[in-house]
C-alpha positions in Angstrom: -92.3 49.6 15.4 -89.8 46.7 14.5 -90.5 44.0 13.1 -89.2 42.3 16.0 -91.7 43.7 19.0 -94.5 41.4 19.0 -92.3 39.4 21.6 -91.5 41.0 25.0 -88.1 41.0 25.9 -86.8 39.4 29.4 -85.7 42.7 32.0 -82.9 43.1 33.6 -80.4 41.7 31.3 -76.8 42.6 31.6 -75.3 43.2 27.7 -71.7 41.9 27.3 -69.3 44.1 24.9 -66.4 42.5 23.8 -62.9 44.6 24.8 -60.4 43.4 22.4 -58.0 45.8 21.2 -58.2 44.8 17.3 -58.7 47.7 15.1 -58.9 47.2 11.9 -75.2 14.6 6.5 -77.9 16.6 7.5 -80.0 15.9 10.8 -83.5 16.1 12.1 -84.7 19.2 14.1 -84.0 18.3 17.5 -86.8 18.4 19.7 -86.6 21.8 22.5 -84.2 20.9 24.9 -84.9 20.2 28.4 -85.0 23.0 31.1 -81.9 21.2 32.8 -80.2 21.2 29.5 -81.0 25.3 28.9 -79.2 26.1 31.9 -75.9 23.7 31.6 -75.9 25.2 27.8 -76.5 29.3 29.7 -73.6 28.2 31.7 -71.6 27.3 29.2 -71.9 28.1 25.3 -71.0 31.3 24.5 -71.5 33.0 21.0 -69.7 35.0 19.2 -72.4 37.3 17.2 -70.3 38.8 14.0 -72.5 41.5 12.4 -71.3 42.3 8.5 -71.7 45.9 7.7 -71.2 47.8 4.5 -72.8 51.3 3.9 -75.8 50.2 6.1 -75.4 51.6 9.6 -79.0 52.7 9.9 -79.9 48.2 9.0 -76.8 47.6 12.0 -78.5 49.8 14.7 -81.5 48.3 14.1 -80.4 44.8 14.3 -78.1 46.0 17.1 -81.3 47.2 19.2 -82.8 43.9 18.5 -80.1 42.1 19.8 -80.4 44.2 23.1 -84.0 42.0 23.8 -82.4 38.7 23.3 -82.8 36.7 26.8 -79.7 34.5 26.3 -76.8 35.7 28.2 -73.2 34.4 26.9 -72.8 36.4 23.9 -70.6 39.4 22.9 -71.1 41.4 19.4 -68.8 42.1 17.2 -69.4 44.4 13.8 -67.1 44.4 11.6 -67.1 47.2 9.1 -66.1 45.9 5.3 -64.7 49.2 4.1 -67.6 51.5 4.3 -67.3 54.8 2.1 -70.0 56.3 4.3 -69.7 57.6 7.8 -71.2 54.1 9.4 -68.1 53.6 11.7 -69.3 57.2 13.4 -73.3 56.4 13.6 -73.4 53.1 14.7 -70.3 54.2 17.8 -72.5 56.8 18.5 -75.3 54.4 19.0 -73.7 51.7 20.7 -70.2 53.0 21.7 -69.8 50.0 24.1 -69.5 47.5 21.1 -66.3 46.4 19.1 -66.0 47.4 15.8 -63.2 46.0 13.3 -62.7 48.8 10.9 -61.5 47.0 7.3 -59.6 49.2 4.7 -61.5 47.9 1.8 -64.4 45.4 0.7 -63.0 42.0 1.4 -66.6 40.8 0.4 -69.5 38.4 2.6 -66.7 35.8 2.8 -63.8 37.7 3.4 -65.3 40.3 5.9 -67.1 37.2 7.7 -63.9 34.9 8.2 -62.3 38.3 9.7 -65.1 37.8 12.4 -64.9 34.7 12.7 -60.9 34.2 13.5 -61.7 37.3 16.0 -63.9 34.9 17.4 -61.3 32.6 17.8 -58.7 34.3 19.3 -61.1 35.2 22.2 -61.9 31.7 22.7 -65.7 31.4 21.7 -67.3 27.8 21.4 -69.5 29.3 18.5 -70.0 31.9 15.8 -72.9 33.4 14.7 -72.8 35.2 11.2 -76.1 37.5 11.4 -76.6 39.6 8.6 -76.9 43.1 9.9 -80.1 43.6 7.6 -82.4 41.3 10.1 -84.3 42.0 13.4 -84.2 38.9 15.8 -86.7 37.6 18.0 -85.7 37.3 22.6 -85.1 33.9 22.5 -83.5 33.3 18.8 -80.5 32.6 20.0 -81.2 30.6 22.8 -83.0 28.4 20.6 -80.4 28.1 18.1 -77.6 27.2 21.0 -79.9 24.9 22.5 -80.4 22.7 19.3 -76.6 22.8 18.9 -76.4 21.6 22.3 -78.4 18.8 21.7 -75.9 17.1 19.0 -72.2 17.1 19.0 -72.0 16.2 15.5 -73.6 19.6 15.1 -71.9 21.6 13.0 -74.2 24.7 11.8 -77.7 25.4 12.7 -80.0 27.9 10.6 -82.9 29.6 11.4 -86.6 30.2 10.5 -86.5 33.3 8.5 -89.1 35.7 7.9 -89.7 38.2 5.0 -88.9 42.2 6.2 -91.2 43.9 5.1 -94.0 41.8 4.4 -96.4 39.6 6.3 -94.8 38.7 9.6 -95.8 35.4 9.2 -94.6 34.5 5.6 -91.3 32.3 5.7 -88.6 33.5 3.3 -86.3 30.9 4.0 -86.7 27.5 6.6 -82.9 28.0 7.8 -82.0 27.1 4.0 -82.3 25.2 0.9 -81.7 22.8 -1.8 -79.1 23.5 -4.8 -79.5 21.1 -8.0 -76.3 20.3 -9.3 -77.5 19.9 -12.8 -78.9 22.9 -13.4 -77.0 25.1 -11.3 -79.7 26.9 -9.3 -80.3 26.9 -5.5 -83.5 27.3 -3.8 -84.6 28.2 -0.4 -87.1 26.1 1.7 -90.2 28.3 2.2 -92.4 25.4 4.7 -90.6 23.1 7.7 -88.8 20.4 6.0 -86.9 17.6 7.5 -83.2 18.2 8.0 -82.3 15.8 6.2 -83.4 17.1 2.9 -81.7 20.7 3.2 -78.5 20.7 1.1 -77.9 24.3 3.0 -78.0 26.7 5.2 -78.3 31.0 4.4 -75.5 33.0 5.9 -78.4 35.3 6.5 -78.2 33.6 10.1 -75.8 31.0 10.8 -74.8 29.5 13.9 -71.1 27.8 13.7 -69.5 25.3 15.8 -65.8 26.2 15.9 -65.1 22.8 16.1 -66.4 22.2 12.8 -65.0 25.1 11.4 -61.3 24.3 12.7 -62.1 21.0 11.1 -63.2 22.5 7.6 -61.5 25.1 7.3 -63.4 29.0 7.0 -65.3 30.3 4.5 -64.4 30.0 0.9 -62.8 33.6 0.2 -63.0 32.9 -3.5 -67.1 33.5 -3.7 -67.0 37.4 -3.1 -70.8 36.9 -2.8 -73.6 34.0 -2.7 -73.0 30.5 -2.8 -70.1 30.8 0.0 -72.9 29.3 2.8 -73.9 26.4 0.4 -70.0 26.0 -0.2 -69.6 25.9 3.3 -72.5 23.6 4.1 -71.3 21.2 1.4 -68.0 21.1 3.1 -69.8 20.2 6.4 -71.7 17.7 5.4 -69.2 15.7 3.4 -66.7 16.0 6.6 -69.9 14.4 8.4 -70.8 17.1 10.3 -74.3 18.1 10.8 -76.9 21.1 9.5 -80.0 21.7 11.5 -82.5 24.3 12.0 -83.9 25.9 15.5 -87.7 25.3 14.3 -88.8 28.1 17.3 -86.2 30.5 16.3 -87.8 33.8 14.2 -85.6 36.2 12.5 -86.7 39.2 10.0 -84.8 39.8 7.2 -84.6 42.6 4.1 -83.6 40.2 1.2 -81.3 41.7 -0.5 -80.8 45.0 1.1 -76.4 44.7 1.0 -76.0 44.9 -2.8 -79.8 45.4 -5.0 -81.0 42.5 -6.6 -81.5 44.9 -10.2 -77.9 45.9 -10.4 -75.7 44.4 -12.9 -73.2 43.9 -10.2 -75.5 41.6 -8.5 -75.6 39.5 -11.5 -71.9 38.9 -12.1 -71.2 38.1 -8.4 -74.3 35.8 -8.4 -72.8 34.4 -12.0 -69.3 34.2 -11.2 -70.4 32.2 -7.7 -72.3 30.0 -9.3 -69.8 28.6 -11.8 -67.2 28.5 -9.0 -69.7 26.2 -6.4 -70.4 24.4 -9.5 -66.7 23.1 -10.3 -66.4 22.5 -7.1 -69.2 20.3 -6.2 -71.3 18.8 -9.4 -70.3 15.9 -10.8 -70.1 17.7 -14.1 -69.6 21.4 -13.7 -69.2 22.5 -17.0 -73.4 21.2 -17.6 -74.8 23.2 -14.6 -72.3 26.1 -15.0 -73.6 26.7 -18.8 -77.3 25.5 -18.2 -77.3 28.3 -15.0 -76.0 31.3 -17.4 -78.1 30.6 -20.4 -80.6 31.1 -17.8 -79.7 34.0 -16.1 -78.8 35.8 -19.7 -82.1 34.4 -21.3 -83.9 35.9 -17.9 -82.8 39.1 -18.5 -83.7 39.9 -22.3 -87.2 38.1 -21.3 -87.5 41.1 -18.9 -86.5 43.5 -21.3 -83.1 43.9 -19.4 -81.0 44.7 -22.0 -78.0 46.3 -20.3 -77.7 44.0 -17.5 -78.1 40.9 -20.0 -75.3 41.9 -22.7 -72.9 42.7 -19.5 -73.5 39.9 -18.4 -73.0 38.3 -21.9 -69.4 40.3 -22.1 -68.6 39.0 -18.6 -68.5 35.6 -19.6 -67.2 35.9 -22.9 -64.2 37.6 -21.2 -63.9 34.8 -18.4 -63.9 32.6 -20.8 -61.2 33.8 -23.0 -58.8 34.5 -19.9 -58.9 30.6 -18.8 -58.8 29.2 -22.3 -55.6 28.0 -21.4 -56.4 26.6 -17.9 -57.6 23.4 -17.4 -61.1 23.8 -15.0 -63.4 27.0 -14.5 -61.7 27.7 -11.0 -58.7 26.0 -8.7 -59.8 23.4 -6.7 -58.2 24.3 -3.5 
């Protein structure tokens, strides 16, 4: 049973497939939106849902199946597939032949393989974009819920989602749509209980609902953060263009933290690292204090749990970055 079946889903829906010939501050929770509101906003907002897949097609048919119960109408899926070395382009066609897949040539990483989505997106003329990680199992009316609070507010410019742990207690909130970063100590947080919206500093590209108008005022994601940090990035771009971030407080989405890349690798470690000091130079006042205080602690983490190979590479990692840009003036461009 998924995670996902408690709720009924609405019969008789017709599923869209999208037939392109590509190959390869913050603001309260609105209140639910009125019934006369639902159906201007089912007549339409249409959504763009861009699923992120690497390695994982068994995670991206199971999402996929999930999507099938959702009772909104105007959406079309897109998957795009960020260079798989596995046969995922073959099963997940096999499962759901009537949906578009991009096919990249190599790893263009969460950012990169996102923003692919997202200008596909674009070019078909979608009012919004939501990045859904393919690792998650969505709820009917998830989306409706999440359109409707961007309905509600112009100003609008990303809404999050209540997110669940997978597996776990089906009750037990991993994230509240987002979190907070501190900007001294370089560390970001996710929001576990409701919060006002006014006191989340971001949203987790776990599920993320994008206003294109925001995002042809902002700009896309941040290709530079291979991994992590790109949402906040984006988020802290948002709000200091004065869009909006809120959260659809009846949406429920399931989600395997973590599932894309391990969080016991050492890989995971320098991408988390190297994100970190990027967001840092880019948004605290004085990067160079969070950006050290964040990889004593990361290093010091490691040895304390006996670690040892993934601590001293880690070590090495920032020795080396830090004789390559002992010439340059800042940890990373400011572009």
């Amino acid at each position: 049973m998924s995670w996902s079946e408690e709720l009924k889903p609405v019969s008789g829906l017709t599923k869209k497939a999208i037939s392109s010939d590509l190959v390869g501050g913050a603001a309260a929770v609105p209140q639910k939106a009125s019934s006369g509101l639902a159906e201007q906003v089912l007549e339409t907002a249409n959504v763009c849902i861009a699923l992120l897949n690497w390695n994982r097609w068994q995670d991206t048919v199971n999402c996929l199946e999930s999507l099938q119960k959702t009772d909104y109408l105007q959406y079309q899926i897109v998957v795009i597939d960020n260079g798989s070395t596995d046969d995922s382009v073959f099963r997940i066609r096999q499962r759901f032949a009537e949906v578009e897949i991009i096919q990249l040539q190599q790893n263009l990483g969460f950012a990169g393989g996102c923003n692919v989505g997202i200008r596909h997106a674009f070019r078909l003329g979608f009012q919004y974009v939501w990045l859904l990680n393919n690792d998650t199992e969505v709820a009917p009316r998830t989306l409706r819920e999440l359109v409707e609070t961007a309905e509600a507010d112009s100003r609008i410019g990303a809404v999050g989602a209540v997110i669940y742990d997978m597996p776990g207690p089906p009750h037990r909130i991993q994230a509240w749509g987002g979190g907070r970063v501190n900007l001294w100590f370089g560390r970001s947080s996710h929001c576990t209980e409701e919060v006002p919206g006014d006191d989340l500093d971001y949203l987790t590209g776990a599920s993320l609902l994008l206003r294109r108008n925001a995002l042809e005022d902002i700009g896309l994601l941040d290709e530079g953060f291979f991994m992590y940090w790109e949402d906040a990035d984006l988020c802290f771009r948002l709000k200091r263009a004065g869009w909006k971030l809120a959260v659809a407080r009846e949406s429920r989405i399931w989600h395997k933290k973590g599932a894309s890349l391990g969080g016991g690798t050492a890989a995971f470690d320098l991408h988390v690292w190297s994100s970190m000091v990027r967001f840092c130079d880019r948004h605290a006042p004085l990067s160079v204090i969070p950006a050290t205080l964040g990889t004593v602690r990361m290093i010091a983490a490691r040895f304390l749990c006996f670690e040892w190979v993934r601590a001293i590479r880690l070590f090495r990692a920032v020795l080396e970055s830090k004789q390559h840009k002992s010439s340059m003036t800042g940890t990373f461009p400011r572009d």
